[in-house]
mmCIF file of the N, C-alpha and C atoms, coordinates in Angstrom:
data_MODEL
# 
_entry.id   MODEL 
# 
loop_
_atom_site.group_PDB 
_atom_site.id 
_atom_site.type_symbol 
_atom_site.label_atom_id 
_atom_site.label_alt_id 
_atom_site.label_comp_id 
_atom_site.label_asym_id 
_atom_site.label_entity_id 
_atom_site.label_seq_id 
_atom_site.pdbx_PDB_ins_code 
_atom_site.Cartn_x 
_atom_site.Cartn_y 
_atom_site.Cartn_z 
_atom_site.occupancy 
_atom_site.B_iso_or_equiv 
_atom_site.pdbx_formal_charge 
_atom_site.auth_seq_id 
_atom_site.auth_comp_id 
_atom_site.auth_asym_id 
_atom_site.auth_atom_id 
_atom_site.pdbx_PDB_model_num 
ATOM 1   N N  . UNK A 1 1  ? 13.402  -8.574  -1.606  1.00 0.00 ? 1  UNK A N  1 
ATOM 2   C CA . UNK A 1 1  ? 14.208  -8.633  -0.409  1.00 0.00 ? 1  UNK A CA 1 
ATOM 3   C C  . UNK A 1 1  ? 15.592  -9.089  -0.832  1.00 0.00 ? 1  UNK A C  1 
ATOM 4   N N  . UNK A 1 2  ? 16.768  -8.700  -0.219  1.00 0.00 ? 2  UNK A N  1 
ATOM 5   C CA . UNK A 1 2  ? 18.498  -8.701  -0.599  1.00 0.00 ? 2  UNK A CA 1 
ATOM 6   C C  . UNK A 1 2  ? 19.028  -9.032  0.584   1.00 0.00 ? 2  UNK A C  1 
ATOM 7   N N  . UNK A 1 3  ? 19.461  -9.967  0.833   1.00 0.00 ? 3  UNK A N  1 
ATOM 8   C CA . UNK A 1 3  ? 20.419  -10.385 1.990   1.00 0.00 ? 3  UNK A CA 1 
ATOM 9   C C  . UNK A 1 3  ? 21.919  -10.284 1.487   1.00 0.00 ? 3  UNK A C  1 
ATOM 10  N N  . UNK A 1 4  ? 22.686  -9.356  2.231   1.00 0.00 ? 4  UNK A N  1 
ATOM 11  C CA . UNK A 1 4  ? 24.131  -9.666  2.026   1.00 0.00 ? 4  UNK A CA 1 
ATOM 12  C C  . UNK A 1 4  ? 25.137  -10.062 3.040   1.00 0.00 ? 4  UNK A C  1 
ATOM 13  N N  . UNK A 1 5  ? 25.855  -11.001 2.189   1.00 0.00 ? 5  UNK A N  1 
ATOM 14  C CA . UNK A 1 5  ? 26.764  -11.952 3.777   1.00 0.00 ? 5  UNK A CA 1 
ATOM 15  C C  . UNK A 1 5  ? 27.618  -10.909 4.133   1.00 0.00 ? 5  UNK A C  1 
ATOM 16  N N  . UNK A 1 6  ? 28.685  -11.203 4.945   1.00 0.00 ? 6  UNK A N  1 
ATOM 17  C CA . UNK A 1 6  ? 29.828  -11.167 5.321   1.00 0.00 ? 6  UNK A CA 1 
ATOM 18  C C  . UNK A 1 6  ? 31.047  -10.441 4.496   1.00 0.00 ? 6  UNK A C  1 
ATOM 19  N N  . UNK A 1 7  ? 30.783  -11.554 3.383   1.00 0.00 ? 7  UNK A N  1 
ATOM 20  C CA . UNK A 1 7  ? 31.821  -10.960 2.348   1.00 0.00 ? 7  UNK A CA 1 
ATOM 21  C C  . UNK A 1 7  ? 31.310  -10.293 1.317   1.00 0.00 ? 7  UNK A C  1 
ATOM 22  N N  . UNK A 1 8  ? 30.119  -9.795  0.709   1.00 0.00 ? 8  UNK A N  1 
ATOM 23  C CA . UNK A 1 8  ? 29.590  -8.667  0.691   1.00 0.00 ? 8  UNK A CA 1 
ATOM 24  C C  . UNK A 1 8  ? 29.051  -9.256  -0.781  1.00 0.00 ? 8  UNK A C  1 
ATOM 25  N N  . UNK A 1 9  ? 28.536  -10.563 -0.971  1.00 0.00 ? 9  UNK A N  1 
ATOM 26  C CA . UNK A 1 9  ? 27.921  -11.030 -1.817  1.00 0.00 ? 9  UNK A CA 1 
ATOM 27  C C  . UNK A 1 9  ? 26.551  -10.735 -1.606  1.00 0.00 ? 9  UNK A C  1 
ATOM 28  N N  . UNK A 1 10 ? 25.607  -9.913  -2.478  1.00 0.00 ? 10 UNK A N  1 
ATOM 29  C CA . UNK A 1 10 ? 24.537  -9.904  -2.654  1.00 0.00 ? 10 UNK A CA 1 
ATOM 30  C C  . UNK A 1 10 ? 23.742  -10.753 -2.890  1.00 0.00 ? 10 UNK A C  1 
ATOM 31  N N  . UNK A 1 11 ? 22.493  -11.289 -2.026  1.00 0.00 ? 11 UNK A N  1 
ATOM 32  C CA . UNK A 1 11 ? 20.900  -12.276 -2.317  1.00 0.00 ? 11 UNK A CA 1 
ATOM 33  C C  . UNK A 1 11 ? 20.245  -11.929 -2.907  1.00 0.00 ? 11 UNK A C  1 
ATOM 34  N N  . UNK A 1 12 ? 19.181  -12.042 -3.785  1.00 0.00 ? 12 UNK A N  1 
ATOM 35  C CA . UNK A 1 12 ? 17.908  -11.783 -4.114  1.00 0.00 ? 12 UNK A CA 1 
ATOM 36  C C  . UNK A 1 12 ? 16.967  -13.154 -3.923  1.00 0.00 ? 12 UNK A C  1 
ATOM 37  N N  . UNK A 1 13 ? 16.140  -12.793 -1.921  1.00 0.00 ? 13 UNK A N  1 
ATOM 38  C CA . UNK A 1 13 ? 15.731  -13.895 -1.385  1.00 0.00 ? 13 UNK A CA 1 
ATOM 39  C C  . UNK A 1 13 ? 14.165  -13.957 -1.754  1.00 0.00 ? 13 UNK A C  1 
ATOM 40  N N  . UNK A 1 14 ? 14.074  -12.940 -1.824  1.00 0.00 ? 14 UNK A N  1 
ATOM 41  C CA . UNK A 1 14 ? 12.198  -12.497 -2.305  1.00 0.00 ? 14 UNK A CA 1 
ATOM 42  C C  . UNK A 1 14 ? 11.318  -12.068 -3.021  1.00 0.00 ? 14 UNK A C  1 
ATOM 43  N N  . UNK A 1 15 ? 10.799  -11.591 -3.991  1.00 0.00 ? 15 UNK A N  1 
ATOM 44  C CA . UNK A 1 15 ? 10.025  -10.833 -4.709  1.00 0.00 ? 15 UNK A CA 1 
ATOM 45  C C  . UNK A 1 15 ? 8.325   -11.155 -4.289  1.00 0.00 ? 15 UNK A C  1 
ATOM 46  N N  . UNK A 1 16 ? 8.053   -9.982  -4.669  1.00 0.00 ? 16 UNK A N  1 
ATOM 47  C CA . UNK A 1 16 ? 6.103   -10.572 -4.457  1.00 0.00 ? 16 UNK A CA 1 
ATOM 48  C C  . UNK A 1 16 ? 5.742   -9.283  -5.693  1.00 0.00 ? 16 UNK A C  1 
ATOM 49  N N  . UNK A 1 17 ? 4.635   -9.758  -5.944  1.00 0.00 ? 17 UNK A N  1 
ATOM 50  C CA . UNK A 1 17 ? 3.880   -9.204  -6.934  1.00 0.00 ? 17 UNK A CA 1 
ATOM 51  C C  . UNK A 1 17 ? 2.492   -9.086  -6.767  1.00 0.00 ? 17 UNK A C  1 
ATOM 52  N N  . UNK A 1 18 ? 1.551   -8.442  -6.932  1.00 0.00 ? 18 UNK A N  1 
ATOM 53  C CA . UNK A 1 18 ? 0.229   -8.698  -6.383  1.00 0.00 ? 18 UNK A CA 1 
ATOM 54  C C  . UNK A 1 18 ? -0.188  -8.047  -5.026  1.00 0.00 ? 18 UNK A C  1 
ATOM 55  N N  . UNK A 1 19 ? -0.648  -9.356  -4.659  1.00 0.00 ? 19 UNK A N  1 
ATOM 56  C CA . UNK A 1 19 ? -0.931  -9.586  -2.957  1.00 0.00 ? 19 UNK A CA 1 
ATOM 57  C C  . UNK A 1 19 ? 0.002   -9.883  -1.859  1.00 0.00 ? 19 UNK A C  1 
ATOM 58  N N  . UNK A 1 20 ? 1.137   -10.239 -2.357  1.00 0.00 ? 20 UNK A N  1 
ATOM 59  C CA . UNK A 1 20 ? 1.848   -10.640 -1.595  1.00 0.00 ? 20 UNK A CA 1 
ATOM 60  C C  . UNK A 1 20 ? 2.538   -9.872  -0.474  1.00 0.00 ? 20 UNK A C  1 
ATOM 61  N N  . UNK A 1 21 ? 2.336   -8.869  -0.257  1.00 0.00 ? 21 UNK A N  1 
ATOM 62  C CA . UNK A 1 21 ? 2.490   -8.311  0.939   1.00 0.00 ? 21 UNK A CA 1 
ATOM 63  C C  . UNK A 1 21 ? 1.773   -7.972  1.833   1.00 0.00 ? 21 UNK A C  1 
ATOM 64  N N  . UNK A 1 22 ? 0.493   -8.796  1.469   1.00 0.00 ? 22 UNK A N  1 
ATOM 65  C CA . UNK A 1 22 ? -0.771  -8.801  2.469   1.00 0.00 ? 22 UNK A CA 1 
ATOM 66  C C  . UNK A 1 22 ? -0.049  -9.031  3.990   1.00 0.00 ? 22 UNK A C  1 
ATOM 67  N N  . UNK A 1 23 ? 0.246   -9.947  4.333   1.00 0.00 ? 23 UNK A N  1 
ATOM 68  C CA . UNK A 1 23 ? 0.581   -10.567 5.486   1.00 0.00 ? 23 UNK A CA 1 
ATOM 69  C C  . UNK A 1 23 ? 1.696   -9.298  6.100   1.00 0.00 ? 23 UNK A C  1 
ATOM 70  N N  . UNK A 1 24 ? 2.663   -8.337  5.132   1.00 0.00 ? 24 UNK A N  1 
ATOM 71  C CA . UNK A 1 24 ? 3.116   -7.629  6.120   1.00 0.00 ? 24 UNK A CA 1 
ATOM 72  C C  . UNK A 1 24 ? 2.107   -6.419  6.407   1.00 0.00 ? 24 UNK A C  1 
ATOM 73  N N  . UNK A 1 25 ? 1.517   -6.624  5.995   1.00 0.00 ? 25 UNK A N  1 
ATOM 74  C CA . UNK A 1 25 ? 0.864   -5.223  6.129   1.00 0.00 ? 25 UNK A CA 1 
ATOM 75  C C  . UNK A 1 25 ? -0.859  -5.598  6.813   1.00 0.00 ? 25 UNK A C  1 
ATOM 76  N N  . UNK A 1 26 ? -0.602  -4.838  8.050   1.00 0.00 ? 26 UNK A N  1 
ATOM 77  C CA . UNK A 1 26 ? -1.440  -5.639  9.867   1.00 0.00 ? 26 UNK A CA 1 
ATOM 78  C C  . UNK A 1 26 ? -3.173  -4.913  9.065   1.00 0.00 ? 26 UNK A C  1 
ATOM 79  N N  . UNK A 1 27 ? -3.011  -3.769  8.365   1.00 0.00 ? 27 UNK A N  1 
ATOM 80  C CA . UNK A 1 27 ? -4.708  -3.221  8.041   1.00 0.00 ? 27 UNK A CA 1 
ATOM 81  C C  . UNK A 1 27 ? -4.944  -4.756  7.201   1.00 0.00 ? 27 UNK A C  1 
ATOM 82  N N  . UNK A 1 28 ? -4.428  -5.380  6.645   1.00 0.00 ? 28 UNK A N  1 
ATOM 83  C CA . UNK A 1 28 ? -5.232  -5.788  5.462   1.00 0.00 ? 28 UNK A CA 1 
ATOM 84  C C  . UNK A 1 28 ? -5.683  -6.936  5.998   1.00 0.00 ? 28 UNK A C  1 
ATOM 85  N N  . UNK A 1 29 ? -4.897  -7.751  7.097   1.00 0.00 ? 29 UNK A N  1 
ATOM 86  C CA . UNK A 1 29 ? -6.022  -8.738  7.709   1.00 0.00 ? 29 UNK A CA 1 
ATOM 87  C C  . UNK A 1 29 ? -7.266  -8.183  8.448   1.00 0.00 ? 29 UNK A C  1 
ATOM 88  N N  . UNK A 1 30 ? -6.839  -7.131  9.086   1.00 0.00 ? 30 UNK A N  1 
ATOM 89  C CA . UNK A 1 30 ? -8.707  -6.560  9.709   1.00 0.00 ? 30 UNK A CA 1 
ATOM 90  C C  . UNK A 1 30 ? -9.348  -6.544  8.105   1.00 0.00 ? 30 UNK A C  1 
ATOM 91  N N  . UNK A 1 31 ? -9.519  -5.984  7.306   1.00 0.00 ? 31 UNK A N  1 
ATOM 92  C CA . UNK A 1 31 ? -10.279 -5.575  6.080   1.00 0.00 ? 31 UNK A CA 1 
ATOM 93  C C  . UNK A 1 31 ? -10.192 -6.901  5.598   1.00 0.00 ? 31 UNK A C  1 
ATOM 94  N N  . UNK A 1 32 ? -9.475  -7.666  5.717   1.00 0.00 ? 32 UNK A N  1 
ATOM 95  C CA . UNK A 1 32 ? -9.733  -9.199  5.072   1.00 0.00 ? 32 UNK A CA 1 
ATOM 96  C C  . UNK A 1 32 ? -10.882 -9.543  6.108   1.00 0.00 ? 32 UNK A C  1 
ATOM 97  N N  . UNK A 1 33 ? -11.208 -9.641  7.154   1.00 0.00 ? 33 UNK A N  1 
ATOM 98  C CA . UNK A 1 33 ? -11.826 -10.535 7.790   1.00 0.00 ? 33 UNK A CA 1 
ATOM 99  C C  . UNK A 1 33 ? -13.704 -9.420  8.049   1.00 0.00 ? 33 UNK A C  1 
ATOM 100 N N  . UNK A 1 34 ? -13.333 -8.245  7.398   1.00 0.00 ? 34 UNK A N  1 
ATOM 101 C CA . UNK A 1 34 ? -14.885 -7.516  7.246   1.00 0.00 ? 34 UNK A CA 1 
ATOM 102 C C  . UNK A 1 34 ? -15.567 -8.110  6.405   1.00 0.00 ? 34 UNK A C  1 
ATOM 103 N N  . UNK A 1 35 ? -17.038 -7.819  6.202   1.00 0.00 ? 35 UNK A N  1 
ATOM 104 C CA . UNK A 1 35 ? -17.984 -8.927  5.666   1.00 0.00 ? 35 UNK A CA 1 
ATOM 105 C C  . UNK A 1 35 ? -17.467 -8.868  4.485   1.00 0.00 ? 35 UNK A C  1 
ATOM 106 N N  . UNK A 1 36 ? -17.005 -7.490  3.643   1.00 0.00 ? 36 UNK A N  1 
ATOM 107 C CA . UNK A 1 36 ? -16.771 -6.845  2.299   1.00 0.00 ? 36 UNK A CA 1 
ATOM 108 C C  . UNK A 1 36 ? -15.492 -7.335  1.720   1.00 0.00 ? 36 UNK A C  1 
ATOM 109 N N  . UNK A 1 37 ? -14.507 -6.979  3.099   1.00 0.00 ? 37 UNK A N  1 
ATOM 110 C CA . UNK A 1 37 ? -13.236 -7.562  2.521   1.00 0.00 ? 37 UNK A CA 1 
ATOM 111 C C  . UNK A 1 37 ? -12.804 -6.359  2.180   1.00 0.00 ? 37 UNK A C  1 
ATOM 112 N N  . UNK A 1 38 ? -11.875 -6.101  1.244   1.00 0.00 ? 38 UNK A N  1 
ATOM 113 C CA . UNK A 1 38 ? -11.068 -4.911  0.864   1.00 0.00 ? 38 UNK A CA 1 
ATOM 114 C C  . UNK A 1 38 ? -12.011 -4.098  0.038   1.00 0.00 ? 38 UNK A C  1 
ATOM 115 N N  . UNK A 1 39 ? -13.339 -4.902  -0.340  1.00 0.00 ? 39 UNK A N  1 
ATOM 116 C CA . UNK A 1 39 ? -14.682 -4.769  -1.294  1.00 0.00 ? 39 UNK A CA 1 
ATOM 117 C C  . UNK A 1 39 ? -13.834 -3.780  -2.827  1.00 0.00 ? 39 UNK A C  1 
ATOM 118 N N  . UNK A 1 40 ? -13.315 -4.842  -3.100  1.00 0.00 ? 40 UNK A N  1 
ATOM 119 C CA . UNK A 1 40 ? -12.393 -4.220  -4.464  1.00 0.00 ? 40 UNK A CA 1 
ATOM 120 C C  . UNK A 1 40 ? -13.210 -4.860  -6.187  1.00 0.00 ? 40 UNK A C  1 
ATOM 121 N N  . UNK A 1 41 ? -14.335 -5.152  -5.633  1.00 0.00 ? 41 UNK A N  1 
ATOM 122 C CA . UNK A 1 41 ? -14.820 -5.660  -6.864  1.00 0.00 ? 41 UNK A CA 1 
ATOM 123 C C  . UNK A 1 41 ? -15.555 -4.929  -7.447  1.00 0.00 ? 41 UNK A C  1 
ATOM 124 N N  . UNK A 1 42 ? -15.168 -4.836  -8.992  1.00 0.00 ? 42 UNK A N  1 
ATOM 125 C CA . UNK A 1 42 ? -15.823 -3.655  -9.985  1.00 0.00 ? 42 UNK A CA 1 
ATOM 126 C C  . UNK A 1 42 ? -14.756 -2.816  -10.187 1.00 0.00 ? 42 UNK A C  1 
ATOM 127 N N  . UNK A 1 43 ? -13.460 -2.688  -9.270  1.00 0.00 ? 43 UNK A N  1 
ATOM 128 C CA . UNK A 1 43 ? -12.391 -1.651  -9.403  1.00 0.00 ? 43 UNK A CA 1 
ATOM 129 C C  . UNK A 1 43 ? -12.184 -2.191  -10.609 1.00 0.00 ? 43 UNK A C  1 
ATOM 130 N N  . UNK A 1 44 ? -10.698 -0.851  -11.378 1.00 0.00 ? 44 UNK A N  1 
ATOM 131 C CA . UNK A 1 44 ? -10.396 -1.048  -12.374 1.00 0.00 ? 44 UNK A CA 1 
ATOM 132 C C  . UNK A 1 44 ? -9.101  -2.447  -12.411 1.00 0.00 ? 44 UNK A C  1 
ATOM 133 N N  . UNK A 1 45 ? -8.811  -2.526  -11.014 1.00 0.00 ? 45 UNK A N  1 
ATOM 134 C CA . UNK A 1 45 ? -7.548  -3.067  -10.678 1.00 0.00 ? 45 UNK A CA 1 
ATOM 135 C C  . UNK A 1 45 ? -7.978  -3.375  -9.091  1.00 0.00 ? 45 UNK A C  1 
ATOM 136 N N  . UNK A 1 46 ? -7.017  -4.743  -8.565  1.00 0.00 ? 46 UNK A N  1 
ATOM 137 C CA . UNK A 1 46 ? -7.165  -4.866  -7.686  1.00 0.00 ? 46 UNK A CA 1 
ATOM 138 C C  . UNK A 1 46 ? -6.736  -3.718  -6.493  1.00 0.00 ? 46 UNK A C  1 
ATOM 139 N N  . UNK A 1 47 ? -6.749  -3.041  -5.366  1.00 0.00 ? 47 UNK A N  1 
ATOM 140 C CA . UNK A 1 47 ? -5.739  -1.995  -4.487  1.00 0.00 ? 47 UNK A CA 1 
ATOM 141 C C  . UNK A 1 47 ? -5.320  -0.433  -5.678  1.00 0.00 ? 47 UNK A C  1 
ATOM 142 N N  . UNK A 1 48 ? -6.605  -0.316  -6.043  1.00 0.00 ? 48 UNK A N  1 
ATOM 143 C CA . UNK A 1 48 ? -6.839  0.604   -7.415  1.00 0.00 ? 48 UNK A CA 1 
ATOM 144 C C  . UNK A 1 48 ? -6.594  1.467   -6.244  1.00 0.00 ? 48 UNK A C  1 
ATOM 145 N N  . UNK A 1 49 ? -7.447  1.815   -4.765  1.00 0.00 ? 49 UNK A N  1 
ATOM 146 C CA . UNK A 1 49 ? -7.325  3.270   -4.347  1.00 0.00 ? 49 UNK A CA 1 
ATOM 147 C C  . UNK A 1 49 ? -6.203  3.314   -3.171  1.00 0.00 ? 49 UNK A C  1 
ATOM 148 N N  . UNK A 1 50 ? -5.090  2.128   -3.504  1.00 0.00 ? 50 UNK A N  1 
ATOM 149 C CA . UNK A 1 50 ? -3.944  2.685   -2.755  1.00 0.00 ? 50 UNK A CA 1 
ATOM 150 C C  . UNK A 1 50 ? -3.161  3.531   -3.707  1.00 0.00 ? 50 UNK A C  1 
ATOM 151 N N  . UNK A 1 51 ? -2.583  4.394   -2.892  1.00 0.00 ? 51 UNK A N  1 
ATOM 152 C CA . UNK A 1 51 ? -1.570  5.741   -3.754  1.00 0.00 ? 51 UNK A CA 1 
ATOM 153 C C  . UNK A 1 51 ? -0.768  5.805   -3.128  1.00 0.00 ? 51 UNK A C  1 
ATOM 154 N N  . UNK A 1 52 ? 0.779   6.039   -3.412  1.00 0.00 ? 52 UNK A N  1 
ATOM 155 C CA . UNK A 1 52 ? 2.117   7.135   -2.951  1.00 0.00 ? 52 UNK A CA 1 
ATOM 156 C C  . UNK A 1 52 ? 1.204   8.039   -2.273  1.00 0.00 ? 52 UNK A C  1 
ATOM 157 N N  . UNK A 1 53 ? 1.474   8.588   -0.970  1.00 0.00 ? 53 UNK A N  1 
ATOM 158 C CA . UNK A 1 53 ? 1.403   9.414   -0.155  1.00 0.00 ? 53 UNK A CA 1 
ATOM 159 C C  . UNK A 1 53 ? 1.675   10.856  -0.672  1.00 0.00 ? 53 UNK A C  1 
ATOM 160 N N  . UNK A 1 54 ? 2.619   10.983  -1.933  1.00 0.00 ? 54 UNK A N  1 
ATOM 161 C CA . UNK A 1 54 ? 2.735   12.041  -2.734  1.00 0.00 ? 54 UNK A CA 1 
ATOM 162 C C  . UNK A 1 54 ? 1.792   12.247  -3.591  1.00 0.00 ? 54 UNK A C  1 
ATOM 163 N N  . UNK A 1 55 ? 0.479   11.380  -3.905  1.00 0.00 ? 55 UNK A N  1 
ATOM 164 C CA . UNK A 1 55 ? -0.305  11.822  -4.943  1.00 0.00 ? 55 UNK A CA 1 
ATOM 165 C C  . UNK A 1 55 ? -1.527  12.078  -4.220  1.00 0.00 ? 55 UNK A C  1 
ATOM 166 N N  . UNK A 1 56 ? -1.928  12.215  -2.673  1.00 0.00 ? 56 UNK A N  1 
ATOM 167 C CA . UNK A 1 56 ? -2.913  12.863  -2.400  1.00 0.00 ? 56 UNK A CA 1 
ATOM 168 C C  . UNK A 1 56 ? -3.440  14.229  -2.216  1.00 0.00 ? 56 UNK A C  1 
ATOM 169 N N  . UNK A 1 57 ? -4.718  14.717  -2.228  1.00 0.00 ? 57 UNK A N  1 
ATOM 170 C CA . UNK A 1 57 ? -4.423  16.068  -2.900  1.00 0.00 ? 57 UNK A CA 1 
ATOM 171 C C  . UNK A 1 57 ? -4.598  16.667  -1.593  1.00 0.00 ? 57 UNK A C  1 
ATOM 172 N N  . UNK A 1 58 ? -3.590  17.636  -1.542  1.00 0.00 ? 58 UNK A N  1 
ATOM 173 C CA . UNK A 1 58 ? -3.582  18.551  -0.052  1.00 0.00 ? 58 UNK A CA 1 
ATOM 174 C C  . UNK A 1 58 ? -4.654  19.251  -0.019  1.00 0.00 ? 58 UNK A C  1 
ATOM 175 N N  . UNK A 1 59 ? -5.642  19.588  1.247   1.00 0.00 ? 59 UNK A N  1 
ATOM 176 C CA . UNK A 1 59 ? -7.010  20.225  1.379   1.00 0.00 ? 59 UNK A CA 1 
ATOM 177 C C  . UNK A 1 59 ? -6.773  21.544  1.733   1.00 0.00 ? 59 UNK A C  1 
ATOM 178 N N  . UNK A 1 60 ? -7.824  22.332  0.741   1.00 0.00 ? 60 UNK A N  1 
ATOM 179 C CA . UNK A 1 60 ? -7.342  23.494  0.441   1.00 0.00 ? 60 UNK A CA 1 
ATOM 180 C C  . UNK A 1 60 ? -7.861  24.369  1.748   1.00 0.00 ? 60 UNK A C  1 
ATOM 181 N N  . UNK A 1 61 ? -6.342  25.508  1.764   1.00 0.00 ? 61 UNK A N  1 
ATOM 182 C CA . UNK A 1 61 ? -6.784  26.316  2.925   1.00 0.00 ? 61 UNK A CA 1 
ATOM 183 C C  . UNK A 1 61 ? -7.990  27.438  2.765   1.00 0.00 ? 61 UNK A C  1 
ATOM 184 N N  . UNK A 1 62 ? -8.537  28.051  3.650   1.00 0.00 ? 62 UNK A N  1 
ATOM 185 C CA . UNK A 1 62 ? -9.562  28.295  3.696   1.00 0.00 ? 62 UNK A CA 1 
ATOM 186 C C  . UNK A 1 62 ? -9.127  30.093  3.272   1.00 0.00 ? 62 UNK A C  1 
ATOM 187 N N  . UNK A 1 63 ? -10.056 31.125  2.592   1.00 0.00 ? 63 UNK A N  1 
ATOM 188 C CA . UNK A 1 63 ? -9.281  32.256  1.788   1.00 0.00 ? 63 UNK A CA 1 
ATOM 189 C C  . UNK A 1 63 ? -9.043  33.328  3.052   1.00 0.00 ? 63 UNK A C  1 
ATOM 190 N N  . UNK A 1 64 ? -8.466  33.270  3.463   1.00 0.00 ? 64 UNK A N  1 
ATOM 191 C CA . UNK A 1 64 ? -7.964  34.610  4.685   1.00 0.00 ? 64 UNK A CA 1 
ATOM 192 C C  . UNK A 1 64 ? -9.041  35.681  4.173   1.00 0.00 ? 64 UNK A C  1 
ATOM 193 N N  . UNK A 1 65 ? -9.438  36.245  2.567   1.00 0.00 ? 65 UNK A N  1 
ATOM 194 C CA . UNK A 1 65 ? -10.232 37.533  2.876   1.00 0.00 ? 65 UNK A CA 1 
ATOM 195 C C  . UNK A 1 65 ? -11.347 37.128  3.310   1.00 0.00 ? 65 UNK A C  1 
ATOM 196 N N  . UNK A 1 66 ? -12.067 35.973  3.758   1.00 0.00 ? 66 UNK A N  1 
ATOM 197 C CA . UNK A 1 66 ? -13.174 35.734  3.535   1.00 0.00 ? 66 UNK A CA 1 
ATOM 198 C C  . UNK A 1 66 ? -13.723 34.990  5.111   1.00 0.00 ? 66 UNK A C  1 
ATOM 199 N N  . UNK A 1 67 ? -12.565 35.161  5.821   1.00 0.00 ? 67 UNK A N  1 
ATOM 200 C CA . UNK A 1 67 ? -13.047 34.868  7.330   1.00 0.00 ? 67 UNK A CA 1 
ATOM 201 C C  . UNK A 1 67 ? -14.550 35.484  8.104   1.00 0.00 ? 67 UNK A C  1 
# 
């Protein structure tokens, strides 16, 4: 996070690493409070199956000759 005043001096007020954006982000307290939790244990990494929205794979259309 960067706050800049007035006179156009740049902040660096925040960083998080990890977990730390649990709290902005409203899914992860419901899934915190399920019996499982985010049930991330055994992953390779913690939030292993969050992805960029660009790396999911588009579902394939269905073959027009074959209606």
């Amino acid at each position: 996070m960067f706050y800049k005043d007035a006179a156009g001096a740049v902040f660096h007020t925040y960083s998080t690493y990890g977990r730390g954006l649990g709290m902005l982000i409203g899914a992860y307290n419901f899934l915190d409070l399920a019996p499982k939790g985010r049930d991330e244990v055994g992953l390779a990494w913690p939030m292993v199956w969050v992805r960029h929205h660009a790396q999911y794979v588009e579902p394939k259309k269905p073959d027009p000759c074959c209606d």
